[in-house]
Steps between C-alpha positions, in 0.01 A plus 500: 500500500779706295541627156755442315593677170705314244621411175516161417758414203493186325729322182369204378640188297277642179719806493270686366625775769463693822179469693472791758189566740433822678261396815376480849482172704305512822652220720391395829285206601382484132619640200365729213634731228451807249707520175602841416652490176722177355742518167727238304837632365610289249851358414684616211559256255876473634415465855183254406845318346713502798249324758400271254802381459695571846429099646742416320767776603764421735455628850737783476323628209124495644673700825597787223158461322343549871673812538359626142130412614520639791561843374254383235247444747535808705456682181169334403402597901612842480302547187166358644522734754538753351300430220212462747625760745467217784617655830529356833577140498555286755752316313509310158464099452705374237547079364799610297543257170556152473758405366638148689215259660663178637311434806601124521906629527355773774574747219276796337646822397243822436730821400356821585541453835790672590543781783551799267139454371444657855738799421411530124164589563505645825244256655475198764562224286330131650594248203642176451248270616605119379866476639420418820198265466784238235718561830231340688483220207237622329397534148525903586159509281225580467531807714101674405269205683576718859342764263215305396380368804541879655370728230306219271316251737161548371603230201563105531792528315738852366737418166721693317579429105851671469831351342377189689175425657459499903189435686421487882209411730409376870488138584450359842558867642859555317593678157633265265626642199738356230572609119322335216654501191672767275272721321677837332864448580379218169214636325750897458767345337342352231260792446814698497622288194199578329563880540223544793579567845263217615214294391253787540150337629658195413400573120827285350381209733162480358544544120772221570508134500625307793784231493335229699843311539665745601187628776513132617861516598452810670241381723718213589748740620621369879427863629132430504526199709701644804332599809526798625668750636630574187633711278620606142810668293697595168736199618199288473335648210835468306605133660137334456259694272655697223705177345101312416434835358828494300503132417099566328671663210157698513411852375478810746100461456500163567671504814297768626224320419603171663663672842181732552278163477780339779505833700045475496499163589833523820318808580140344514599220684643682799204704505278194537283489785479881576188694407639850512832581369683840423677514220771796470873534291540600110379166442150539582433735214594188312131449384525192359737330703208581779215384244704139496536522903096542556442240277700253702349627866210580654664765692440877490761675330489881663673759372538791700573902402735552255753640772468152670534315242877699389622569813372268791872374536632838570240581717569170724848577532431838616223301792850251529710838587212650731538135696855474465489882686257367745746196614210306346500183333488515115588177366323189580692186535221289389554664155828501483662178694698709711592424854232720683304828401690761510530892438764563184644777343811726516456888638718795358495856619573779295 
């Protein structure tokens, strides 16, 4: 048994900001962990502009924004520290942004995951965790389940209401895992068009009628059908989903309304047969989106401590750089569709 101190860093597709966890991760033949302290930096309103928007950059242009973030990023770390005077680390565990997910051309691009992160803030750097699982052909997400099943076993089922919507769980002794559907990188915009910052406690959704054309075509989306392993994107989002929302010719309101009932029911279905399942991301505060989930399941919907519930992503990659340090595997091809398990991530020095 060792302890590791670490600080988990995480950017996800709501970007909102930058999750970062202070804590210690006992790894051996089990696992277990202590959060220390855990913050979220967020984006100015030009950089929230940038990665919103970068997709659709050429390539040349996202290599010049990666530069940027990086020193963005190593800012953001340097602060934490210091803000929280957090001294000897074993090294820092960082998913970067991002900002290209093409799994089916063997293509996803996270920026922030450049070697001068290393030298920038002066600390072992273990980060970019998805390249090498699309070399292996798979989807290169979700990355967490190796998370769940070490650090979250106790439930049937762990999911995470972000941007989009993952869940994971055991069956017949492997972790399958597999996004939903979208959930904030949908619901923000259109909040953000009303002048909020997002649907808070989904109070738009339920003062608002629902668009029951519009929440039929959504379900009928092909997504839902696939098998997995699977796995979601902007590309998607933009090529599949946002064009019903734009052909509806319906109000902000209304389309919140109508995507938080189609987010419930995706949601509830994939939770179907568990009893016990964690619930964790922005999303969960979402109190009526999870109102319209429990009345569609049987299934116990757990939320955990506040510091789970904002930061459980950041703390699993920090547990995926503790096994990526241990030569350990940390993501599981029967989530992702990759090749074989294997042990991923990139190592800088200072």
């Amino acid at each position: 048994m060792k302890t590791y101190s670490v600080i988990g860093v995480m950017s996800g597709t709501s970007i909102d900001g930058i999750d970062l966890l202070h804590c210690t991760i006992k790894a051996g033949t089990s696992f277990s962990f202590e959060i220390h302290t855990a913050s979220t930096y967020a984006y100015s309103p030009v950089w929230k502009e940038k990665l919103a928007h970068a997709h659709t950059w050429p390539l040349d242009k996202i290599k010049a924004l990666d530069e940027d973030y990086t020193i963005l990023l190593s800012e953001f770390i340097n602060k934490f520290i210091n803000d929280n005077n957090v001294s000897a680390l074993d090294f820092i565990a960082s998913h970067g942004h991002t900002i290209l997910h093409q799994p089916e051309n063997q293509f996803t691009y996270q920026i922030g995951n450049l070697s001068k992160l290393a030298k920038l803030t002066a600390q072992k750097i273990i980060c970019d965790f998805r390249v090498q699982d699309v070399e292996l052909g798979g989807q290169g997400a979700p990355l967490v389940p190796i998370g769940d099943r070490l650090l979250f076993g106790e439930f049937d089922a762990c999911l995470n209401i972000g941007g989009f919507t993952n869940i994971s769980f055991e069956k017949d002794n492997q972790r399958i895992a597999y996004d939903i559907c979208p959930v904030n990188k949908v619901l923000n915009p259109y909040a953000n068009k009303l002048g909020k910052e997002f649907d808070e406690s989904g109070s738009i959704a339920r003062a608002s009628v629902v668009n029951m054309e519009l929440l039929a075509q959504l379900d009928q989306l092909q997504y839902y059908s696939k098998p997995w392993p699977k796995s979601l994107g902007i590309e998607w989002l933009e090529a599949e989903f946002l064009p019903l929302l734009n052909l509806a010719k319906s109000g902000s309101e209304e389309i919140i309304a109508t995507c938080t009932q189609h987010f419930a029911h995706q949601i509830a279905k994939a939770i179907s047969g568990h009893k016990r399942v964690l619930f964790t991301g922005g999303g969960a505060f979402n109190t009526y989106l999870m109102e319209l989930i429990s009345a569609e399941t049987n299934a116990e919907l757990i939320l955990p401590a506040p510091g789970i519930i904002n930061y459980k992503e950041a703390l699993i990659f920090a547990l995926l750089g503790v096994l990526k340090d241990r030569g350990e595997i940390n993501v599981l091809s029967s989530v992702t569709g990759a090749s074989r398990d294997h042990s991923s991530g990139k190592v800088f020095l200072p």
